[in-house]
matplotlib code that plots the C-alpha trace (Angstrom):
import matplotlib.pyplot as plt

x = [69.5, 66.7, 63.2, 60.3, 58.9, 62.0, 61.3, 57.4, 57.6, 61.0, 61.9, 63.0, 65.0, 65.1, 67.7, 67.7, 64.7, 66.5, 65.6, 66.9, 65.3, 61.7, 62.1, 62.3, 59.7, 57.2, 58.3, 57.5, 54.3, 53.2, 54.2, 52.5, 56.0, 56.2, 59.1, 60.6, 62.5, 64.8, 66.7, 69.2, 67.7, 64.5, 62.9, 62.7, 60.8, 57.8, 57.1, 56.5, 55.6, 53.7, 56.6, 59.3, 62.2, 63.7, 65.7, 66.7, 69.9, 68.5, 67.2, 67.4, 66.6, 67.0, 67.7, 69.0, 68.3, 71.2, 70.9, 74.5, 75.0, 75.4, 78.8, 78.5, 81.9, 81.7, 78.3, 77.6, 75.4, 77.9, 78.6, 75.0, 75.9, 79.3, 77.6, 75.3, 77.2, 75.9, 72.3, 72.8, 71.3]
y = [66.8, 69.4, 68.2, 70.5, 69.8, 71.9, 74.9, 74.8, 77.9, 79.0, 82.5, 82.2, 84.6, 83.6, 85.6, 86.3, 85.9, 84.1, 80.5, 78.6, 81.7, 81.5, 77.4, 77.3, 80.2, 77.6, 74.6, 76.9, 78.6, 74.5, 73.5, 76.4, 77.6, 81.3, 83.1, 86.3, 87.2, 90.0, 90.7, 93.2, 93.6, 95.3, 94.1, 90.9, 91.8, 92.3, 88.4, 88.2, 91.9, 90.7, 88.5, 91.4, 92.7, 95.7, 95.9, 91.7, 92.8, 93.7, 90.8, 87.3, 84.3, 80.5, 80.0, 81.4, 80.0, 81.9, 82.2, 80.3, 83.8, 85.5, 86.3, 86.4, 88.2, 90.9, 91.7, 95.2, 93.5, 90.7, 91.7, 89.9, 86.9, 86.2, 86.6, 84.3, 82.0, 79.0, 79.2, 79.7, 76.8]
z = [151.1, 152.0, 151.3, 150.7, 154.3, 155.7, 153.7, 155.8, 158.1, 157.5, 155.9, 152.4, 149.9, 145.9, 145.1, 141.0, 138.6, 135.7, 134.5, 138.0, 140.1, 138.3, 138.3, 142.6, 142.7, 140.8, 143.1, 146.1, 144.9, 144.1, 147.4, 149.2, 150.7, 151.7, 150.1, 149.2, 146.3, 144.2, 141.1, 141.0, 137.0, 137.3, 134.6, 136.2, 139.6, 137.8, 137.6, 141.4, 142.5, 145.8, 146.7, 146.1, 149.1, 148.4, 151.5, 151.5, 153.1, 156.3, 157.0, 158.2, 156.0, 157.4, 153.7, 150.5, 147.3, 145.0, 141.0, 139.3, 138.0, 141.4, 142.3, 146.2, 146.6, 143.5, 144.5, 145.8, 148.9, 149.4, 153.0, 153.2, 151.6, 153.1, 156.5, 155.5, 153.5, 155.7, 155.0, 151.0, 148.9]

ax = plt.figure().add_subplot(projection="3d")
ax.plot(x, y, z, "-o")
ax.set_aspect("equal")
plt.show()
């Protein structure tokens, strides 16, 4: 089980802004847990502009916090998630 005094200094990606996306994003903004975060809709990114990774891919996250509604291998970045498939919450 991961506790919130794991997440403290590590580099974390939200990935998708739905219901379960904007739910963690509260829990770590309450905690005072840095964190970056995307939605492949648009319309969603607006919620946590400042917070926002356009190029998530290239980078390295010690965790991944994935929407349900993400499907890692129909996804058109899913060489990112298989290669981290380990680190995805």
């Amino acid at each position: 089980m991961i506790f919130p005094k794991d997440f403290i200094d590590k580099k974390i990606l939200v990935f998708g802004l739905g219901i379960t996306g904007v739910s963690v994003i509260k829990f770590l903004i309450k905690k005072k847990i840095n964190f970056s975060c995307w939605d492949d809709n648009h319309k969603n990114n607006f919620l946590y502009k400042k917070n926002l990774d356009k190029f998530y891919y290239k980078k390295n996250y010690d965790f991944i916090i994935l929407s349900p509604g993400v499907n890692i291998y129909n996804h058109k970045n899913s060489y990112f998630f298989l290669l981290n498939k380990k680190k995805i919450i």
